[in-house]
N, C-alpha and C positions, 0 to 999 in steps of 0.2 A: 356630181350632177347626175351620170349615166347612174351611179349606183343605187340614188334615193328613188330616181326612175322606175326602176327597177325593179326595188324595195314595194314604193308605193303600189304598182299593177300585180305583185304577187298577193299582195294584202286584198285587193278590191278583189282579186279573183278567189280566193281564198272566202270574203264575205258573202259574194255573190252565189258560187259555187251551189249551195245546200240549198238556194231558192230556184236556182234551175232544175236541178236535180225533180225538187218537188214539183214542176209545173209539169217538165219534161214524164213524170212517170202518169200526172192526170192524162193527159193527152193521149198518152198510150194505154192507159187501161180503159179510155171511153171508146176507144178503137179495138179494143179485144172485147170488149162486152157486144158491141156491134158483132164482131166478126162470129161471136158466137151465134147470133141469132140468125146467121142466113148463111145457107150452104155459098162452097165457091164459085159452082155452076151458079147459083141465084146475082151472086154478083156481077159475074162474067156476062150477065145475059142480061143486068141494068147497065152495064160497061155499054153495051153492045145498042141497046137501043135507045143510051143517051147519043152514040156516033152516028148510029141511024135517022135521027129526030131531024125533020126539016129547017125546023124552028125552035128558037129561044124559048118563046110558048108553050111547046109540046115537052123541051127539055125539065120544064119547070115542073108543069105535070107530073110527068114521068118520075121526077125525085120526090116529088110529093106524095104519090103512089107508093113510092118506095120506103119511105120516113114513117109512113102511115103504115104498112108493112111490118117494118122494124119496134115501131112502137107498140103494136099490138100483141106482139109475139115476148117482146120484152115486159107487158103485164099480164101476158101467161104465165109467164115462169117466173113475175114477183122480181124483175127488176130495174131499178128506178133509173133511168137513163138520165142523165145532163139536159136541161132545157134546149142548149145549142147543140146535140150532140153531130159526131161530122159522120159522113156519109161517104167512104171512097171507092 
């Protein structure tokens, strides 16, 4: 019993393995295409006045400022970003 256990969760992992892999690596190259397009000062200082922001309101803004930012710059330089892309 423990051994078809066993047997079976190395298999699932096994099939599963190469679809994570592939999600795991979009995720992160839609996060370095970001990170290309805005110095670290520029983030540290949207860091800084989403912790500043009095309001939900203002926070929303403020990233929407920022998206808009990212977006622009990213079709200067001809590259197509993710519809959802994330913003950290």
């Amino acid at each position: 019993m423990k051994k078809q256990l066993i047997t079976t969760t190395l298999a699932a992992i096994l099939v599963l393995s190469p679809a994570l892999a592939v999600h795991a690596g979009e995720a992160s190259s839609d996060r370095v295409q970001v990170r290309k397009l805005v110095s670290v000062q520029e983030r540290a200082a949207h860091r800084t006045e989403l912790k500043n922001a009095a309001t939900a309101e203002e926070r929303e803004t403020i990233r929407t400022e920022f998206r808009a930012l990212i977006k622009q710059r990213a079709d200067e330089k001809g590259i197509t970003l993710p519809e959802n892309f994330k913003v950290e």
